[in-house]
C-alpha positions as semicolon CSV with decimal commas, in nm:
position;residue;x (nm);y (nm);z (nm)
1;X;0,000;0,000;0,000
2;X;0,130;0,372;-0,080
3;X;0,105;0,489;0,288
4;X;0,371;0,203;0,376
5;X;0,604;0,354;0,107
6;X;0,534;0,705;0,294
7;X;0,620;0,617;0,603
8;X;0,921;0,416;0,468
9;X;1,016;0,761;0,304
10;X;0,922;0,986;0,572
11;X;1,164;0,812;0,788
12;X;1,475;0,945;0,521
13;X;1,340;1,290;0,559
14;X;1,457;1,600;0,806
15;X;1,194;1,629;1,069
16;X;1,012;1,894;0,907
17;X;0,919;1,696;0,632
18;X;0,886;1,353;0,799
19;X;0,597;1,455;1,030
20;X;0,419;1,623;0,725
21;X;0,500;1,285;0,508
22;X;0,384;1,049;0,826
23;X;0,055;1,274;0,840
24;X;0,001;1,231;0,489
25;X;0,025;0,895;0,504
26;X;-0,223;0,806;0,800
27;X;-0,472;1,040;0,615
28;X;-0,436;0,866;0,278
29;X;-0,452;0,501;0,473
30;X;-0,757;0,637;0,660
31;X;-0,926;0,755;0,353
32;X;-0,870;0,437;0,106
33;X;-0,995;0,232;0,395
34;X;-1,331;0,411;0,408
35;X;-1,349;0,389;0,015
36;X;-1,253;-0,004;0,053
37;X;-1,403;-0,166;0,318
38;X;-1,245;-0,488;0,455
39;X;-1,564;-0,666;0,447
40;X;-1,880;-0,772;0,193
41;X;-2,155;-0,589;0,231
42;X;-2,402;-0,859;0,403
43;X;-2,628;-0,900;0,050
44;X;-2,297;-0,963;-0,108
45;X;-2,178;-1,272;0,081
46;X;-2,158;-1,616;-0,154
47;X;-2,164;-1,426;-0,455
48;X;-1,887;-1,475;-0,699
49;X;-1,799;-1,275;-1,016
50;X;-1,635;-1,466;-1,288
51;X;-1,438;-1,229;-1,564
């Protein structure tokens, strides 16, 4: 995931820039995870989608 990478990087910045990078990151992991929930919505469950 891209906020992993940001941390990774924030941690090779000056300070300045690393706790603006680490904030960044938290916020972006915070937001996908609202977009992409972890779990099927409960109508959802057994289905399967073939491509």
């Amino acid at each position: 995931m891209i906020s992993s990478f940001l941390v990774y990087w924030a941690d090779l910045q000056d300070l300045g820039e690393k706790q603006a990078l680490e904030d960044g990151a938290e916020l972006h992991k915070t937001t996908t995870l609202q977009l992409h929930p972890q779990q099927a919505p409960e109508n959802d469950v057994g289905i399967v989608l073939l491509q």
